[in-house]
VEXDREN-2710 file (C-alpha; in Angstrom, 1 decimal):
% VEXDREN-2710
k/r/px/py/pz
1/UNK/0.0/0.0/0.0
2/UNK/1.2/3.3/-0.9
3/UNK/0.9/6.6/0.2
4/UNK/2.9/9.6/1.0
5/UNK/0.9/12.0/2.9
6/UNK/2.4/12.2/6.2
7/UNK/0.4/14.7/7.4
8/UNK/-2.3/12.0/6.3
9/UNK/-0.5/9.6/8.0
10/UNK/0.0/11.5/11.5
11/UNK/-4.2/12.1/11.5
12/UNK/-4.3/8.7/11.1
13/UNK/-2.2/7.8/13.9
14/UNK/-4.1/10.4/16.0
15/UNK/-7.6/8.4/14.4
16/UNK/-5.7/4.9/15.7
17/UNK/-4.5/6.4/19.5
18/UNK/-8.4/7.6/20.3
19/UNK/-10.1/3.7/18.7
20/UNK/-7.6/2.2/21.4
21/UNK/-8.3/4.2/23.8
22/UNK/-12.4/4.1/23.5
23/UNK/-12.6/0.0/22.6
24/UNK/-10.4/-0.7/26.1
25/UNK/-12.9/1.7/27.9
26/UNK/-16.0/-0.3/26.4
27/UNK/-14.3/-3.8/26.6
28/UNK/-13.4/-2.4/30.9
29/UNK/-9.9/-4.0/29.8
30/UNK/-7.0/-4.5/27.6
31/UNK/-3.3/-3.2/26.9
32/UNK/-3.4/0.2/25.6
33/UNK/-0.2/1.4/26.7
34/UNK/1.4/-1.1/25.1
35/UNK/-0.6/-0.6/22.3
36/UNK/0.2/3.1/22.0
37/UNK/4.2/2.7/22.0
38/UNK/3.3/0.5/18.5
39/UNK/0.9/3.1/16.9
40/UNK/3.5/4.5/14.3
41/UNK/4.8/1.5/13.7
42/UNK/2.1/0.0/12.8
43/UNK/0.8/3.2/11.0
44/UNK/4.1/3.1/8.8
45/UNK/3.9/-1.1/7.7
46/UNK/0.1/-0.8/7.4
47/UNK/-0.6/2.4/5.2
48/UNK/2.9/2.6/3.4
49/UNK/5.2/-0.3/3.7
50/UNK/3.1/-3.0/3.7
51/UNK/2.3/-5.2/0.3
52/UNK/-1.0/-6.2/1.4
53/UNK/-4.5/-6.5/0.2
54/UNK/-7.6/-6.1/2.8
55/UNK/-9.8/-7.2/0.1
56/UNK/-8.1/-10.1/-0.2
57/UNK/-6.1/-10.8/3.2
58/UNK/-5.0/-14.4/1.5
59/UNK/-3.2/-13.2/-1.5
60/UNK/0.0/-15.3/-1.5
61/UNK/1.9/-12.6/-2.8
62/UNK/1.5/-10.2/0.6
63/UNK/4.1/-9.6/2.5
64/UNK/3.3/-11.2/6.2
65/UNK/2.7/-9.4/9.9
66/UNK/3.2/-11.1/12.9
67/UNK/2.9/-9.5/16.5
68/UNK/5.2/-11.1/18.5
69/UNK/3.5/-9.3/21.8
70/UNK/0.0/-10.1/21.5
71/UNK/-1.6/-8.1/24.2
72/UNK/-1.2/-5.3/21.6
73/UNK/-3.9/-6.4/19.7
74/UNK/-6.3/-3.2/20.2
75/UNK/-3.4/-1.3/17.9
76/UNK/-3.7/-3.6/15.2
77/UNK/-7.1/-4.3/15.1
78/UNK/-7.6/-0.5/15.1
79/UNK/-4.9/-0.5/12.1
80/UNK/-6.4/-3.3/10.3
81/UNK/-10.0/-1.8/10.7
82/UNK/-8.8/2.1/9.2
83/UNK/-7.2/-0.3/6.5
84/UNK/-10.3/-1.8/5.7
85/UNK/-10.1/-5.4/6.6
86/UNK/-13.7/-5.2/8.7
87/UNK/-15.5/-2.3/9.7
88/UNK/-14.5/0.2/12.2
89/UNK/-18.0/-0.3/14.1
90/UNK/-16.6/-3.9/15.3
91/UNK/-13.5/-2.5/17.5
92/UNK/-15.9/-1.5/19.9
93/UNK/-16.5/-5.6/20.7
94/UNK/-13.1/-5.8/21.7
95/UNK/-13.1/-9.0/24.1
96/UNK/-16.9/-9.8/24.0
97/UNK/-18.0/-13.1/23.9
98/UNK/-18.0/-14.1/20.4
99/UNK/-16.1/-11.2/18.9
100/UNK/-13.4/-11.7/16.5
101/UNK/-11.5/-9.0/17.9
102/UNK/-10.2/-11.1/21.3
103/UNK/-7.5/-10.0/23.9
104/UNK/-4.7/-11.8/21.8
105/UNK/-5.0/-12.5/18.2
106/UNK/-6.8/-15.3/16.7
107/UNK/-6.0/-15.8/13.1
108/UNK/-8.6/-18.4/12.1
109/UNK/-11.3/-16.0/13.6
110/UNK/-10.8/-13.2/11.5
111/UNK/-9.3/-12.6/8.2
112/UNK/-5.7/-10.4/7.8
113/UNK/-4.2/-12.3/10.7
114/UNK/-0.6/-14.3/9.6
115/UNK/-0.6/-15.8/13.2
116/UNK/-2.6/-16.4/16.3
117/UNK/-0.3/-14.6/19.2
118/UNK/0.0/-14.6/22.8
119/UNK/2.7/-16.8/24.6
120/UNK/5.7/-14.4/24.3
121/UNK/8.8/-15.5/21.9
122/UNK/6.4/-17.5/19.8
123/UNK/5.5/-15.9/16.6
124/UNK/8.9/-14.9/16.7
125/UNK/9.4/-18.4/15.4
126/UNK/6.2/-18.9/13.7
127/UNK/7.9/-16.0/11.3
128/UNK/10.9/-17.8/10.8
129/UNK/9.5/-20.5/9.1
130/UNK/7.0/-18.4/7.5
131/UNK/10.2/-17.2/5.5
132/UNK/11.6/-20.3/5.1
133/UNK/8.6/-21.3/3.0
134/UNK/9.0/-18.3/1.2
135/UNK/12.6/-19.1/0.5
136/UNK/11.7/-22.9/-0.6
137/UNK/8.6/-21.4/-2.9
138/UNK/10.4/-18.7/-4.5
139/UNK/8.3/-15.6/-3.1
140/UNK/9.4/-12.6/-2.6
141/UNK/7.4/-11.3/0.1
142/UNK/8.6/-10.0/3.2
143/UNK/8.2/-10.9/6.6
144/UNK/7.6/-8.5/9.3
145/UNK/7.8/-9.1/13.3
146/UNK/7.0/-6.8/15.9
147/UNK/8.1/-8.1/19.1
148/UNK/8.2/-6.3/22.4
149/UNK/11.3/-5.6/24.5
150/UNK/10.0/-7.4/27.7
151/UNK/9.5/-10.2/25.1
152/UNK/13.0/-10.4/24.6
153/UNK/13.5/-11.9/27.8
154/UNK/12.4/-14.9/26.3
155/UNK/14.9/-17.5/25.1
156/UNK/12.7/-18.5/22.0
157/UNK/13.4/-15.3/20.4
158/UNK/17.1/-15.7/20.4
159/UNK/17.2/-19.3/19.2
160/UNK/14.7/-17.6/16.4
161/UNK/17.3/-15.0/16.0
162/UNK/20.3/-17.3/15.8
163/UNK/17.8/-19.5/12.9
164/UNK/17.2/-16.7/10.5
165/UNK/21.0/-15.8/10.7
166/UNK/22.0/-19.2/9.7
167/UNK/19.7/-19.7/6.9
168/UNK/20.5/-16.3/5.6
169/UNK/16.9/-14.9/6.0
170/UNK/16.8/-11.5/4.3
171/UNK/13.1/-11.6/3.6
172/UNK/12.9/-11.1/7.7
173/UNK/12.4/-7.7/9.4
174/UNK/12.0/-8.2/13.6
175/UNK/10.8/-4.4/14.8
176/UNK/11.7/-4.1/18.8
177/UNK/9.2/-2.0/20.6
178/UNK/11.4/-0.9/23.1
179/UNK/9.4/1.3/25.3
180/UNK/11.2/-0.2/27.7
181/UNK/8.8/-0.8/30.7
182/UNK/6.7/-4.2/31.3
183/UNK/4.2/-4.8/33.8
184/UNK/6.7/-4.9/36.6
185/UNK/8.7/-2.2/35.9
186/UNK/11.5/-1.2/33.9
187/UNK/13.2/-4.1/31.6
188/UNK/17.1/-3.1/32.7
189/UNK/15.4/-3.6/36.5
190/UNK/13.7/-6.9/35.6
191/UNK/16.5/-8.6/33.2
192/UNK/18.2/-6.2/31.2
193/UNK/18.6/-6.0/27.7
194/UNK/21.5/-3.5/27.1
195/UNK/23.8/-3.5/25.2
196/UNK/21.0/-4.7/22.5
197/UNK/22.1/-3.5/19.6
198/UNK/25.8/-5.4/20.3
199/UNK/23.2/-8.5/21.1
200/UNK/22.0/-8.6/17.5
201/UNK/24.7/-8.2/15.8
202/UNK/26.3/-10.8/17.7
203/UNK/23.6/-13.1/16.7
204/UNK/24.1/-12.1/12.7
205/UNK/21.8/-9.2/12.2
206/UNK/21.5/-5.8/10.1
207/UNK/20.4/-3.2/12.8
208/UNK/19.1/0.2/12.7
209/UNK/17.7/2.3/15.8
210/UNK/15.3/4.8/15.0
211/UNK/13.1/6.9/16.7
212/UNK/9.3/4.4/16.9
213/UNK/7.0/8.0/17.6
214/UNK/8.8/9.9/13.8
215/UNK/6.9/8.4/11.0
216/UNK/9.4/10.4/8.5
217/UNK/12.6/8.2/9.7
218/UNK/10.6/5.0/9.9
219/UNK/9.0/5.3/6.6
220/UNK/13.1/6.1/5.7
221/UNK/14.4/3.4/7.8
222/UNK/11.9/0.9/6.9
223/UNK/12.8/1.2/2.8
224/UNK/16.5/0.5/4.4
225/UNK/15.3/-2.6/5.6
226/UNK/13.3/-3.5/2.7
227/UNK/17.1/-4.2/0.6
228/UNK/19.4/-5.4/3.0
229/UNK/20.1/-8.9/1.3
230/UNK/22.3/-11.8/2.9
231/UNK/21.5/-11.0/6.4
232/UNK/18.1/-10.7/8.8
233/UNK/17.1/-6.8/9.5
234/UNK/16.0/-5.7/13.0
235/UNK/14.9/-2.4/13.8
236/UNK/15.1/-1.2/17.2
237/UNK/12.1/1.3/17.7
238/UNK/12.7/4.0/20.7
239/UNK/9.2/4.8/21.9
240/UNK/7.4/5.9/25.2
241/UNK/4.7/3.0/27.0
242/UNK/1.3/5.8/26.3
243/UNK/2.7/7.9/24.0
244/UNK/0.5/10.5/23.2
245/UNK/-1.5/10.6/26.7
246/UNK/0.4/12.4/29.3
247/UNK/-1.7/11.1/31.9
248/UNK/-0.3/7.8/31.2
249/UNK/2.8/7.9/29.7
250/UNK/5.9/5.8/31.4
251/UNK/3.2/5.5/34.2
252/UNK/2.8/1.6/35.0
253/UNK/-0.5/1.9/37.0
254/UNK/-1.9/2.2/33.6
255/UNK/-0.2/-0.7/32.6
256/UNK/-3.5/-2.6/31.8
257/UNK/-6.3/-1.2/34.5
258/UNK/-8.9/0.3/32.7
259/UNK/-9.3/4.0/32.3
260/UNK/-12.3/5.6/34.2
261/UNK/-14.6/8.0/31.9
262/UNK/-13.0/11.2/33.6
263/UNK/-10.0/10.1/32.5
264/UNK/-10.7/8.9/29.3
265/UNK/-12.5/12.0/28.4
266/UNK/-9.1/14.0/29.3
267/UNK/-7.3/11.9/27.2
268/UNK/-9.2/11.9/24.4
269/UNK/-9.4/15.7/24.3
270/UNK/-5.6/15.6/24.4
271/UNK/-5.4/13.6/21.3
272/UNK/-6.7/16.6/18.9
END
């Protein structure tokens, strides 16, 4: 999908912030800060990166998304649904009984979905052999992998890693939210990460930091990735856990509680 409008592209990531923000308030649950860190990101593959087709979510020539941390599913339903996969009436069932649009990712459940997600570190692999069938069949689709930064505390991911640097996957982009908070507090404090961009390279990788919030350099970094050839691309993404709501950012008592309707009304007016 193409387009190069970025002020089109920041009111859409202002459209994306405020669906997250109401369909956690209906649903009274939900990850939103999480999914708020990921909002360009996902802005940036969805509406320009991306080779996709919402009208036809099975094409096998689309290049394939995988969220490694599941619990931001409100972000890419809210992506998927401005991209026209289902209609933007359905966010609001997020986590109903019977909804499509469950806690985690389901992908059998509703169409656009490359993988079910949940259990950290494991679409991480899922992806890897997602691109090895690509490899065997001759595609040239890409395959993209957001994973979180707390995720990376999981030793699936780095066998993953060490796999698609021996088999020369170049069709594979890993994205690292690295907001760098998790549920129980900041990732250095829990099991740290740093030096990460020393870790992937150790483990075979092309790496570029860039700032996850600036849809210019992402949209610039992401072509980058797009023609690095021999070697697996990662791209570490700085961002801020509830960017674009003060009242929440960096602020771990918002890690998942849900938002009363004072303060969901403040932060909606924020987001203008």
């Amino acid at each position: 999908m193409e387009t190069t409008d970025k002020k089109n592209l920041r009111g859409i990531a202002k459209e994306i912030r405020k669906h997250i923000l109401r369909m956690t308030a209906e649903a009274g649950s939900g990850h939103y800060m999480s999914s708020l860190s990921s909002v360009e990101i996902l802005v940036a593959l969805y509406f320009e990166e991306l080779r996709h087709f919402p009208k036809d979510p099975c094409h096998p020539d689309r290049d394939r998304f995988l969220l490694g941390k599941g619990h931001t599913a409100p972000a890419l339903y809210a992506v998927m649904a401005e991209s026209g996969y289902f209609l933007v009436e359905e966010l609001m069932t997020l986590r109903k009984m019977e909804s499509r649009l469950q806690g985690h990712p389901i992908s059998h459940r509703l169409p656009g979905l490359d993988s079910s997600s949940g259990s950290l570190g494991q679409a991480f692999s899922v992806g890897v052999g997602i691109a090895l069938a690509g490899k065997l069949d001759k595609k040239d689709y890409k395959v993209y992998i957001m994973l979180g930064d707390g995720e990376l505390q999981e030793g699936q991911v780095w066998e993953a890693a060490m796999s698609c640097a021996h088999f020369g996957l170049d069709n594979v982009i890993a994205i690292v939210d690295r907001n760098r908070l998790q549920c129980d507090g900041d990732t250095e404090d829990i099991m740290a990460l740093e030096p990460l961009r020393s870790k992937w390279e150790a483990f075979g990788w092309r790496v570029f930091d860039v700032d996850g919030h600036d849809l210019d350099s992402l949209l610039e970094v992401l072509k980058k990735a797009r023609v690095v050839r021999g070697q697996p691309t990662v791209i570490i993404a700085n961002t801020v856990k509830g960017k674009g709501v003060p009242l929440i950012e960096g602020n771990l008592k918002y890690h998942s509680a849900p938002l009363s309707p004072d303060e969901l009304k403040k932060a909606l007016e924020h987001i203008k």
